[in-house]
N, C-alpha and C positions, 0 to 999 in steps of 0.2 A: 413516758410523759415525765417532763421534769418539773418538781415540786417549787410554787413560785414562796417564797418567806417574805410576810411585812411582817414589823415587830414595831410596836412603837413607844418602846422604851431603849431604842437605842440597839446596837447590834448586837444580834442572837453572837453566845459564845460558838465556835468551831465544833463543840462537841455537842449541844445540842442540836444544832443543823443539821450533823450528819446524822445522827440519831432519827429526827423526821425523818430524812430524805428516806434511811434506811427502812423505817416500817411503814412510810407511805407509798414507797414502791409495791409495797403486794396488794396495794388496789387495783393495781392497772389488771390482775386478771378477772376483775369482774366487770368490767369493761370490754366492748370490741373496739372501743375509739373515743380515747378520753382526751377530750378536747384540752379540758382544765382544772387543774389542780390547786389549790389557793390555801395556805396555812396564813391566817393573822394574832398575832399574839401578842398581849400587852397585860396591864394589870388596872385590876378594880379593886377597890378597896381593900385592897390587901391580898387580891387572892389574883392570883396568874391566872389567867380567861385565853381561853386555846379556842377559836373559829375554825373551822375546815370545810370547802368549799369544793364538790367534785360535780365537774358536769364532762357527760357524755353518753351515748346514745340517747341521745333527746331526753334524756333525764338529768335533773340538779338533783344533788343529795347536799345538805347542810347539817353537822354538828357542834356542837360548841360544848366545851368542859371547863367548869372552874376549879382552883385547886392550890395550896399553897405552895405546893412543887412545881415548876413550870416544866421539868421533866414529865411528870406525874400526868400533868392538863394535857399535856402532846401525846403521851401515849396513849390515853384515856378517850380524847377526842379520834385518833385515829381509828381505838378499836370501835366504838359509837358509828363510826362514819362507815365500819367494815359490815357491820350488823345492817345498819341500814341498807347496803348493797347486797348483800344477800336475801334479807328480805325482798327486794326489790325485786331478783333475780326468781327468789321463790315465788312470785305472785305471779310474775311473767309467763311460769310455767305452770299456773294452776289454771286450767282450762274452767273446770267444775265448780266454779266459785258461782253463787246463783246470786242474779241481780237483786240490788234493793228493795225491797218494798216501797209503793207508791202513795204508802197511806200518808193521804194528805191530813193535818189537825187545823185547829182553828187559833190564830194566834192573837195573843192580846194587842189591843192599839196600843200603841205608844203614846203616855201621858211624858210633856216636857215639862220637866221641874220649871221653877221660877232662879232664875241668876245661875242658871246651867251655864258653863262656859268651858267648851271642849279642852284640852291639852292636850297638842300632839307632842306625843314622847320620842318620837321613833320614826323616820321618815326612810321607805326605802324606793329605790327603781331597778325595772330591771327588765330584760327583753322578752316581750310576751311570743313567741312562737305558736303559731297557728298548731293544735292539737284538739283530738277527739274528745269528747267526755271523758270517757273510762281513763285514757291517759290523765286528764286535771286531776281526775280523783288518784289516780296512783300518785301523783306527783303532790298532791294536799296529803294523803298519807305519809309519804316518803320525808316530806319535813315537819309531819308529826302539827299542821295546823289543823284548824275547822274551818279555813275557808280557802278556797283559793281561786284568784282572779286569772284569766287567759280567753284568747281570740281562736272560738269555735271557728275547726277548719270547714265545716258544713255552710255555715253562713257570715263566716267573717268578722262576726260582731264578738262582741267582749263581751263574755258572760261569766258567771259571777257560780263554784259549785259548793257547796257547806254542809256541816254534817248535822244529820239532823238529830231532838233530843232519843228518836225511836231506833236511832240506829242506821238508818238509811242515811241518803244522800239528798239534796234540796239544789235544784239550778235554775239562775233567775238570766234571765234570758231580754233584751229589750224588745218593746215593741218596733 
């Protein structure tokens, strides 16, 4: 699989390119079919921000590293992104892992402030692929959220799985 480079501050030198390409290649064995590979790098406030984007076998893994070296963010985000696939690959294989607890609790109603006014900071898309429970929750693990959105392949619908404060898992399901 060949490593795709955005930068956007302008084009990565020769020697860091080949650098990525060099130690993003030994993702590809924890993969059987890596569809995509995605480094984007650029800088925030002063500090080099390394994104890495791997999807394959029905799985995304995402890391990002910030760093004042932009050598430093690429190496750092790749080995991040190696970790995550390993784990990934260790859970795969953990047969014995016992289902979450169903203890349901009671949650408080939500009071809305007066002159609340949301601000979205952050807006992303991205292709929901019909998958089982246990998978959303691998894949809400694997980029390290609490929530994650996807179209159960049991009935189609888009449902909603989150972690809950006791440990378990919470899916909200439409009527």
């Amino acid at each position: 699989m060949d490593l795709t480079i955005k930068s956007f501050n302008g084009e990565l030198p020769l020697r860091i390119r080949r650098y990525a390409e060099d130690k993003a290649s030994k993702l590809d064995r924890y993969f059987r079919d890596l569809q995509r590979l995605e480094l984007v790098v650029g800088k925030e406030r002063g500090l080099h921000v390394a994104e890495l984007t791997a999807e394959g076998d029905g799985t995304l893994l995402r890391s990002q590293e910030r760093n004042s070296d932009l050598h430093a963010a690429i190496g750092n985000v790749i080995a991040k992104l190696e970790r995550q696939a390993l784990k990934f690959k260790a859970r795969l294989r953990d047969e014995r892992r016992k289902p979450p607890s169903d203890d349901e609790g009671e949650a408080e109603p939500f009071v809305e402030e007066e002159g609340f006014t949301p601000v979205v900071m952050r807006r992303k898309r991205y292709a929901m692929k019909p998958m089982a429970v246990e998978e959303a929750a691998r894949q809400m693990e694997l980029l390290g959220h609490d929530f994650f959105l996807f179209r159960n392949v049991e009935s189609g619908e888009i449902n909603a799985i989150y972690r809950r404060q006791n440990g378990g898992y919470g899916l909200i399901e439409p009527e």
